[in-house]
N, C-alpha and C positions, 0 to 999 in steps of 0.2 A: 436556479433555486438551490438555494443553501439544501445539505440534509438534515432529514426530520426521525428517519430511522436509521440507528448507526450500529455497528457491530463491532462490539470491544473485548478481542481477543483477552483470556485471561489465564494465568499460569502461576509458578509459584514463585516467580520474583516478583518483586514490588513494582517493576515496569507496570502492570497491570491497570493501578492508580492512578499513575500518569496517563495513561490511553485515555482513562476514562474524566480526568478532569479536562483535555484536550474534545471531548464528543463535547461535554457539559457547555465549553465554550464555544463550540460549531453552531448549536443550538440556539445561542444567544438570548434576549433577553425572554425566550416563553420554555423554559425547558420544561413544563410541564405536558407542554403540547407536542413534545417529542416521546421517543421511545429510544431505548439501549436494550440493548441485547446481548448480554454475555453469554460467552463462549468459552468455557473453559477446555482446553484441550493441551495434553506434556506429553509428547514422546519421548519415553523410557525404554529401553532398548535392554535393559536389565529386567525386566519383567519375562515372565517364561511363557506366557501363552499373548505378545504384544496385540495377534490379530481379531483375538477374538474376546467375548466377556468371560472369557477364564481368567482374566487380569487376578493379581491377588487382593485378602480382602484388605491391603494395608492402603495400596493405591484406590481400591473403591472410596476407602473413608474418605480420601485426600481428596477425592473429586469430590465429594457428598460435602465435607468441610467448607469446599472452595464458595458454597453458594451463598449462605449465609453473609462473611462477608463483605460480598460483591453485592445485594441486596442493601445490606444498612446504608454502604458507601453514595447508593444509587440516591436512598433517601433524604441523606445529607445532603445532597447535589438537587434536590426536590426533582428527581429524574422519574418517572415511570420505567421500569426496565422485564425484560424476563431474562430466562434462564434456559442453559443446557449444556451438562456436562457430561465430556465426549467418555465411556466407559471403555474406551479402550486404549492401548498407548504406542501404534504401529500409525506409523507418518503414514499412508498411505490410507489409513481410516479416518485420520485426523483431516488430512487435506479435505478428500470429499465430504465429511461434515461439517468443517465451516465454510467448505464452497457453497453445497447445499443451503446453511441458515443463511451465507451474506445473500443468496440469490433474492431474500427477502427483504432485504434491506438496501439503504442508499449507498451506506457507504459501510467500509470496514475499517477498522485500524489494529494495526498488529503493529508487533517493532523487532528492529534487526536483533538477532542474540549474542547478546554478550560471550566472550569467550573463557567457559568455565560454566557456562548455563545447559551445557548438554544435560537434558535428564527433566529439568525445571520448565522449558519453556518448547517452544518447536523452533527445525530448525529452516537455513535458507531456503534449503528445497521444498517445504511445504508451503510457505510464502508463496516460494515460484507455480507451485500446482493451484493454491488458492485463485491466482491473480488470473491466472494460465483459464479455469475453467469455470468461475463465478459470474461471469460475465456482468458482474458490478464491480465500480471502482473499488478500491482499495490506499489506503494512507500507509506507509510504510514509514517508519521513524528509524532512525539513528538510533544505538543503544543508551547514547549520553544525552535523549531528550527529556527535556521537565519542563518545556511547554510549547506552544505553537502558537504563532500570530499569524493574521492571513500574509501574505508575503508582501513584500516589497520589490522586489525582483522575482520574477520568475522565469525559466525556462523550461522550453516545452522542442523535446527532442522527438524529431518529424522525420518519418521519410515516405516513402509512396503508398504504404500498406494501410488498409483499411481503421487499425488497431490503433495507427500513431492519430489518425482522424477521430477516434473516440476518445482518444487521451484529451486531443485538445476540448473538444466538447467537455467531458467533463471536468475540466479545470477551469473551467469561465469562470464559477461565481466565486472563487479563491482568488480570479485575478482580476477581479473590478477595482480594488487599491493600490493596484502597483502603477509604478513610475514608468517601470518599463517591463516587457514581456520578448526574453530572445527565442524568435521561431530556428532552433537548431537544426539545419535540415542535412542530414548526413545519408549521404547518396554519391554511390557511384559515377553520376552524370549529371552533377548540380543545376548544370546550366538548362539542358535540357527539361528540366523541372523546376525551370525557376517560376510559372505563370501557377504552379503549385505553393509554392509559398507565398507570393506575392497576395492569392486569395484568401489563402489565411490570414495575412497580417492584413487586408480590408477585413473579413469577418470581424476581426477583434475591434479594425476601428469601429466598426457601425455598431461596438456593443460599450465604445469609448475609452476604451486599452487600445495605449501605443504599446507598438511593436518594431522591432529592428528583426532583421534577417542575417544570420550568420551560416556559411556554407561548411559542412566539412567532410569531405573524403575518404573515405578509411582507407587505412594506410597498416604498417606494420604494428603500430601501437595499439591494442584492441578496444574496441572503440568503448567499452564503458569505459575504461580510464582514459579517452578523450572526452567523454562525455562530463563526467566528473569534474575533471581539469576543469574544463571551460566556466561549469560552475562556480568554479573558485575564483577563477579570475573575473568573474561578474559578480563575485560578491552576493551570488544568489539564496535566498533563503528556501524554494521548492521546486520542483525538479515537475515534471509529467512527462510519463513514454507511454509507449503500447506495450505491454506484454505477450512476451512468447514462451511456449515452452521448447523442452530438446524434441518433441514427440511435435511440432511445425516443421514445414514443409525444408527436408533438411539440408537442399541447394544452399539456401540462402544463411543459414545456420544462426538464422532469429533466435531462436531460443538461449545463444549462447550472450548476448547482450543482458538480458535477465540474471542471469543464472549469474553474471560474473559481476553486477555493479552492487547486486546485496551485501558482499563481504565489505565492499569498500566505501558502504553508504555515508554520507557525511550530513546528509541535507534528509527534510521529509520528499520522500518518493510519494507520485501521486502514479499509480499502476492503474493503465486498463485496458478492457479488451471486448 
């Protein structure tokens, strides 16, 4: 099931527009029967009291400003939408309140930060707490996005943990058009978990998405720039993993898969947990 409630991260670059003519088209032809949700949230680290609503009153206006807007824009788009703009400018307030609103929602979308947007927009690591603690999907964009089609390729990087199992889940209805869908299954002991992937790629047939199985190993090179890589050379247009945070179980050092393929993002990330 496509989503119907979406959460369009908003800030003060124009990325924001895009997010949100990218929900307009998820929504497809009834967007009156959906809803959008802005979220306005910028951490500003130049602000003197970031944690609390002692923000000064030049950044209140800027949030109060931001809503107007995002409203007309919503109208234009014949969207139904609300609103809520985060009155503080400390990442760690920020995170938990658009983890909180996406919990209400289907989906989220936010976009990687351009470099020179400190101050304007949030940064990796809030992405990473969003994805880490909302326990709804999330759409992560490239910073050089201006639009999405449902994919044509996609890959869906797998390994034994419950998280990469919900990734796949909710990337189904993104992958009913594709050609092909690679189950990337990167595990120390492939073989041994291969009647693990093998069920995955039946699940997808019986929902009429082919799939192929590609194995890979971690090795010296860290695996979100294997994971990456492989994107490219399948000419993939969206990505889905699980999310982890640094604060997951820290044997296994999940979190650092996350935390390292944001900077590098090329493709829309489909994040979930």
């Amino acid at each position: 099931m496509m989503p119907r409630t979406i959460l369009v991260h908003v800030d003060d670059t124009d990325a924001w527009r895009t997010r949100l003519d990218i929900a307009r088209s998820l929504l497809g032809d009834a967007p009156e029967s959906g809803f959008v949700l802005g979220i306005y949230g910028v951490v500003d680290h130049t602000e003197r009291h970031p944690y609390s609503r002692q923000v000064s009153s030049d950044f209140l206006a800027k949030v109060d400003a931001a809503e107007a807007p995002f409203r007309e824009a919503c109208a234009q788009r014949g969207m139904a939408c609300g609103w809520h703009g985060i009155r503080g400018a400390d990442a760690n307030v920020i995170g938990v309140q658009i983890a909180a609103n996406l919990q209400t929602a289907d989906l989220g979308i936010l976009s990687q930060p351009r470099e020179g947007d400190a101050g304007h927009t949030v940064p990796n690591d809030v992405i990473e707490q969003v994805a880490v603690s909302a326990g709804r999907p999330m759409l992560v964009l490239p910073y050089i996005t201006k639009s999405f089609a449902m994919p044509e390729r996609a890959v869906i990087a797998l390994n034994e943990d419950a998280a990469s199992a919900r990734a796949l889940s909710d990337a189904l209805p993104y992958l009913t058009g594709c050609s092909m869908v690679t189950l990337l299954a990167v595990s120390r002991d492939p073989v041994a978990q291969q009647w693990r992937w093998e069920a995955h790629k039946a699940m997808l047939a019986r929902h009429g998405i082919p799939a192929q199985i590609e194995h890979e190993a971690p090795t010296d090179i860290p695996v979100s720039e294997l994971i990456l890589s492989r994107c490219a050379d399948l000419a993939a247009d969206m990505l889905a993993m699980g999310a982890h945070g640094a604060y997951d179980t820290p044997r296994l050092r999940r979190g650092g898969v996350t935390k390292s393929i944001l900077p590098g993002l090329t493709l829309p990330l489909l994040l979930s947990r």
